[in-house]
N, C-alpha and C positions, 0 to 999 in steps of 0.2 A: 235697170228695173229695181225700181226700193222696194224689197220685201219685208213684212214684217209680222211678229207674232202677237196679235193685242191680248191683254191682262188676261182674258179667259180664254183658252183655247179649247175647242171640244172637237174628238176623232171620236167620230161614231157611227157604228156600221149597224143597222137596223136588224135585230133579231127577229123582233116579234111576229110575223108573218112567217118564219119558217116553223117557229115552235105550236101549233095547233096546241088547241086545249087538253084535247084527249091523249095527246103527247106523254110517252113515259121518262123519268128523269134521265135515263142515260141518257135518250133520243134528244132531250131540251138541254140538256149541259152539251152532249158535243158539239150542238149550233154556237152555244156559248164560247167554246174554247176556242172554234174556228173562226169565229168570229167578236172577239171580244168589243165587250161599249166601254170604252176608257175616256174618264174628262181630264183634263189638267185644267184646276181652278186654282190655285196659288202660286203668287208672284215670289213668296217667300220660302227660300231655302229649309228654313230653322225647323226643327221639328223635337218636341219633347216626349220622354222615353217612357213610356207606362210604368208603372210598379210590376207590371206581370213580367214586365221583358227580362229573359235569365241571363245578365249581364255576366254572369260567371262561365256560362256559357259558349260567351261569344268570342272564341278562337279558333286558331286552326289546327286540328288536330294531326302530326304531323305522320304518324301511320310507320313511320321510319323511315319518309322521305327524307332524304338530306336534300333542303334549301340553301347550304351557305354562296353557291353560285348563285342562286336566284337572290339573296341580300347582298351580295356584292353588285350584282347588276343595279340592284333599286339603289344602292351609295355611290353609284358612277353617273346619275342621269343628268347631271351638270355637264357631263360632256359625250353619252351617247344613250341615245333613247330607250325607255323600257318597255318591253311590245308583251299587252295582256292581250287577249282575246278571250269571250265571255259568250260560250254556246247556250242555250235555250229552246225555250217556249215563248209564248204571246206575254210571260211575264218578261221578258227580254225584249222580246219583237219592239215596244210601245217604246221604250228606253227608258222612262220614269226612272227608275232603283238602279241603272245601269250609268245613265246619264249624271244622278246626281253621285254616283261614285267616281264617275270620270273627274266632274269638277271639281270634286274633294283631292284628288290625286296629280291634277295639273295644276291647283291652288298650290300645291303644297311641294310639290314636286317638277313642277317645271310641265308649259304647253307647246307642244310640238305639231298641235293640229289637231282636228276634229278626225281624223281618222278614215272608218269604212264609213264609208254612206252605200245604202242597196237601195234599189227602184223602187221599194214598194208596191206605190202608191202606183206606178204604172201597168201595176201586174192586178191590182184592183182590191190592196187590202190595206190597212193601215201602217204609215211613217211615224216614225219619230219626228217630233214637233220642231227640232231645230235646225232642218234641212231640208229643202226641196226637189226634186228630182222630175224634171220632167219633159215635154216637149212639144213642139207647135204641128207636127204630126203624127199617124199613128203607126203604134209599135202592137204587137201585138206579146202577150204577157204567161207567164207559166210560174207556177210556185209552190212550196215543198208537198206540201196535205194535196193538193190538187195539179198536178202537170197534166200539160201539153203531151202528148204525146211523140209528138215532133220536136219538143221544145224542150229538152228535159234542162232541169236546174245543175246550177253550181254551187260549189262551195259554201256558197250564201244563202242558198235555199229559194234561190229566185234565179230567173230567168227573160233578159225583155229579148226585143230583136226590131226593126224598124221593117214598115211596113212596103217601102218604097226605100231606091237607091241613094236619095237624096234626101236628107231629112237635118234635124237639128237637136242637140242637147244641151239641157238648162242644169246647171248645179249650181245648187245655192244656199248660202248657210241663213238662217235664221235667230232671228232672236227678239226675246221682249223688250229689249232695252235696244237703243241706237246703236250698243257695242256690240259687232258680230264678227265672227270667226273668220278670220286671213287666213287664205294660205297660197302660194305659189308653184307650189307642185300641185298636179293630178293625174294618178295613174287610174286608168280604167281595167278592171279585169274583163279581160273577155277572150272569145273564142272566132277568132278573124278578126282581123283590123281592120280598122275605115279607112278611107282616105279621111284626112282632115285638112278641110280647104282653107279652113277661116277659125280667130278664136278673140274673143270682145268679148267685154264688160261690160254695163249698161249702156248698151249702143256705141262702145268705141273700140277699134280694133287694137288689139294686144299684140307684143310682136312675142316670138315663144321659138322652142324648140322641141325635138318631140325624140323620145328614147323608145326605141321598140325593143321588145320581149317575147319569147316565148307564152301567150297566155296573158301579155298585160302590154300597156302602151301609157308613157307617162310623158305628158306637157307638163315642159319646164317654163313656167310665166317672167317674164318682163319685169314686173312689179305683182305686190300681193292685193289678191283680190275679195269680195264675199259673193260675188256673183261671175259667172264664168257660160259664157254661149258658144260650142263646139259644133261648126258648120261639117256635116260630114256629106261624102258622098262613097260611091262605091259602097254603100254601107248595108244592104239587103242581105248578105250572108254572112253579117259581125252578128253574136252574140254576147250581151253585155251582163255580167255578174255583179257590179259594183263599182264603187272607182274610191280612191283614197286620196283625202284630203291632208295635205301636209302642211308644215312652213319649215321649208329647207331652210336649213343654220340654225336653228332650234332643236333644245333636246328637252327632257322631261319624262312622260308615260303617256305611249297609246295606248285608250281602251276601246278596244273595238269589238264591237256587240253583234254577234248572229243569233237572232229569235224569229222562230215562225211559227205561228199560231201554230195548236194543235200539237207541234212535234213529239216526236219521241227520240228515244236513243235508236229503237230499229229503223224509221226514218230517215234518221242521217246515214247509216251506213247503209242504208241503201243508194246513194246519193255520189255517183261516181265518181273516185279519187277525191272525194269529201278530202280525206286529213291530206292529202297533198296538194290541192289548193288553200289551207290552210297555212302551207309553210309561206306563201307569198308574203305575210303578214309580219313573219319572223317572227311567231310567239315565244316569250323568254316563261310565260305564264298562260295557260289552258286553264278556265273554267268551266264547269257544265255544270249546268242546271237543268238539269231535267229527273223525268219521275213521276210526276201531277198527271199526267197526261191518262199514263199506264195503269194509275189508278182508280182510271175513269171506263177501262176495259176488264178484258178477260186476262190481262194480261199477269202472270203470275211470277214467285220472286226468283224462280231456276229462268223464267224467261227473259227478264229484263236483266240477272245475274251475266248471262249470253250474249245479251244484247249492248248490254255496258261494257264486256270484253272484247268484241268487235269494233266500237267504236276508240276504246280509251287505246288498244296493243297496233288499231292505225295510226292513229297518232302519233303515237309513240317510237312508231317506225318511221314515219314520216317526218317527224321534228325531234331526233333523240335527243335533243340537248334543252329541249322544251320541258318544264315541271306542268302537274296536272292538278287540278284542285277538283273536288268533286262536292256538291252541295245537295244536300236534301229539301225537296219540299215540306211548307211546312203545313200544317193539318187546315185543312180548305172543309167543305160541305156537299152534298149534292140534295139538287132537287126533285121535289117531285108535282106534280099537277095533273090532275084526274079529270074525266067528264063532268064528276060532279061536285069538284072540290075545283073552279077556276085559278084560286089563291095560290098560289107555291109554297110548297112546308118544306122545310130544310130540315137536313142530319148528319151527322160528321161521315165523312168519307171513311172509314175504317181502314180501308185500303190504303190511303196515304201512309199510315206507320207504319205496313208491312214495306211497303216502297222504301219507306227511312231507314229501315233495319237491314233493307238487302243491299242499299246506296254503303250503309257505313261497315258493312259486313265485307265489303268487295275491298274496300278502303282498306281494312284489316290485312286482308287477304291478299293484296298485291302490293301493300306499300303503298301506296299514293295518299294523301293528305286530303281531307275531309275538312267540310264546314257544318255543322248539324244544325242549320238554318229552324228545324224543325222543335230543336231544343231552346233556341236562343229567341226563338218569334211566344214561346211560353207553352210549347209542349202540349201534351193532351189535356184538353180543354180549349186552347189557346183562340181557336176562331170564333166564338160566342164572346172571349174580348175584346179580339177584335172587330167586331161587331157593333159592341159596345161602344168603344171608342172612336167610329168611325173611323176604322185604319181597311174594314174589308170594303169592294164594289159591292155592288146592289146582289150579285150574281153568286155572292159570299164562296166563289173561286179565283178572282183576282184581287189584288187589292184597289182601294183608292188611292188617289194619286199622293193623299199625305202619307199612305201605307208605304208605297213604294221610297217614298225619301228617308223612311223610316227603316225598311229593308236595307237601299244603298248604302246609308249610313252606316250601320250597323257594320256591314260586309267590308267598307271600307276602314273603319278600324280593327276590325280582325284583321285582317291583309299588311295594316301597316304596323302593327304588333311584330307580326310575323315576317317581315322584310327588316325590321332592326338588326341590325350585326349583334 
């Protein structure tokens, strides 16, 4: 099957029928965040830096983490791979900002593979644009903001499971361009294994070998592939979290992206053995981005203080030899729209600084190393430039998709600052 991403791609999930007119701003943003409209309209990388952006800013503030393990590892990836993983929100979920910091970092640093891929799009919300995930029957779906109750999520924040004993799985990488992503390994995360009867690339049978794990099951391919069809049976009571895309005998940086709309940090920890499915991935580097979300509730800065120490002291126990990076949001808007005002009027989020203050307050307070995303994107005032400049979405909570290359960017020269010996 040739798949392919043509020059415009748009992922977009219809709001406007849930947000009624008479709707009040929280009620019509949290449709927004659970549901974000994001376009990808640029074929091109490049993206130039406003005046506003606080270039001085933009580093990492090291809190009295000592990194010099973690910059040894980044000056060995010529001969074993460096494993980031990149927690979130729906600004994560899309991969935009996360994506264009992978490319920056396997340009530069050596490509080992495209990494995680998660189902999405089979659980019924929006994929990252450069993979596909899917099948010619049906599965049924569960994911983080919204479970199954039967079906509870992993690690990943999703959840599939096939619907019938005998069914089939499509992985496949994508791209705008002819050149698409090889890889010869794929491990699947999940919870029961299938039988797998059969494993082909665009209609031709692949000969393969298969490693079973505790929690994860990895076909070792023949030759490298960008398309991959996994014939399974026995498969009614396998639950599947994701599968990882590799190319054995290659080393470089994986960056691999967990974002689901809406999340928060009490979200994930609620999310069982969350940080110990995490270790599958051997993160050398933990990012999290989160924040925006909790700014959009009740939620207060003793509460998400709590909520951040549950999630970052899992981890931590789960992967001690893993560093932790913590990022702030950076100042967004909310709206509002009345019976008799149809139009949306926007106003700074207020609450997003209180969030920045308690993100870099924790930072302080435990040592771990900070990004102040919220200082470096141009601080208070900063979204009415962005704005300006056409770096926010329509929804002036996410960015647009030049926003987001402009966020990656940014994130991935702070990181390679800070990975210098």
């Amino acid at each position: 099957m040739h798949l392919r991403i043509k020059h415009i791609i748009t992922t977009i999930i219809a709001i406007s029928s849930l947000c009624p007119i008479q709707a009040q701003d929280d009620d019509c943003d949290e449709v927004i965040r659970l549901n974000p409209s994001l376009t990808a309209d640029a074929d091109n990388d490049i993206v130039s830096i406003p005046p506003f952006i606080n270039l001085d800013a933009n580093v990492i503030e090291s809190n009295g983490a000592d990194w010099n393990s973690l910059r040894h590892k980044a000056a060995s990836t010529v001969t074993i791979p460096l494993s980031i993983v990149h927690i979130g929100d729906s600004h994560i979920q899309a991969d935009f900002a996360t994506g264009h910091t992978r490319r920056l970092f396997q340009k530069n640093y050596g490509n080992p593979g495209r990494g995680l891929v998660i189902p999405f799009r089979m659980t019924g919300t929006n994929e990252p644009r450069d993979y596909l995930m899917k099948s010619s029957g049906t599965w049924k779906g569960s994911k983080l903001m919204k479970q199954s109750p039967n079906l509870p999520v992993g690690f990943t924040g999703v959840a599939v499971t096939p619907s019938f004993q005998s069914t089939d799985l499509v992985i496949s990488t994508l791209s705008r361009t002819d050149k698409k992503e090889l890889f010869n390994d794929v491990t699947l995360y999940c919870n029961g294994l299938p039988a797998i009867d059969a494993v082909s690339s665009d209609g031709k049978m692949l000969d393969y070998e298969i490693l079973a794990s505790p929690g994860a099951c990895t076909v070792m391919l023949s030759r490298a592939v960008s398309e991959l069809t996994l014939s399974l049976s026995s498969a009614g009571s396998t639950v599947i979290y994701g599968a990882d895309l590799r190319m054995s005998g290659e080393s470089g940086v994986f960056y691999h992206a967990i974002g689901n709309n809406g999340a928060t940090y009490a979200s994930y920890s609620s999310v069982t053995d969350f940080a110990d499915g995490l270790s599958v991935l051997n993160p050398d580097l933990v990012i999290i981005s989160l924040g925006a979300n909790e700014a959009f509730g009740k939620t207060g800065p003793e509460d998400i203080y709590r909520a951040m120490d549950m999630v970052v002291s899992d981890i931590k126990e789960a992967n001690p030899f893993s560093e932790i990076l913590l990022v702030t949001p950076m100042e967004c808007q909310k709206s509002t729209r009345t019976r008799r005002r149809r139009a949306r009027s926007f106003a700074v989020n207020e609450k997003i600084a209180v969030m920045r203050e308690t993100i870099l307050r924790y930072g302080r307070d435990k040592k771990i190393a900070t990004y102040d995303w919220y200082s470096v994107a141009g601080d208070q005032g900063a979204s009415s430039k962005w704005v300006g400049e056409e770096l926010m979405a329509k929804d002036r909570i996410h960015h647009s998709h030049k926003g987001y290359l402009l966020n990656g960017q940014l994130l991935y020269e702070a990181l390679n600052k800070a990975l210098q010996p």
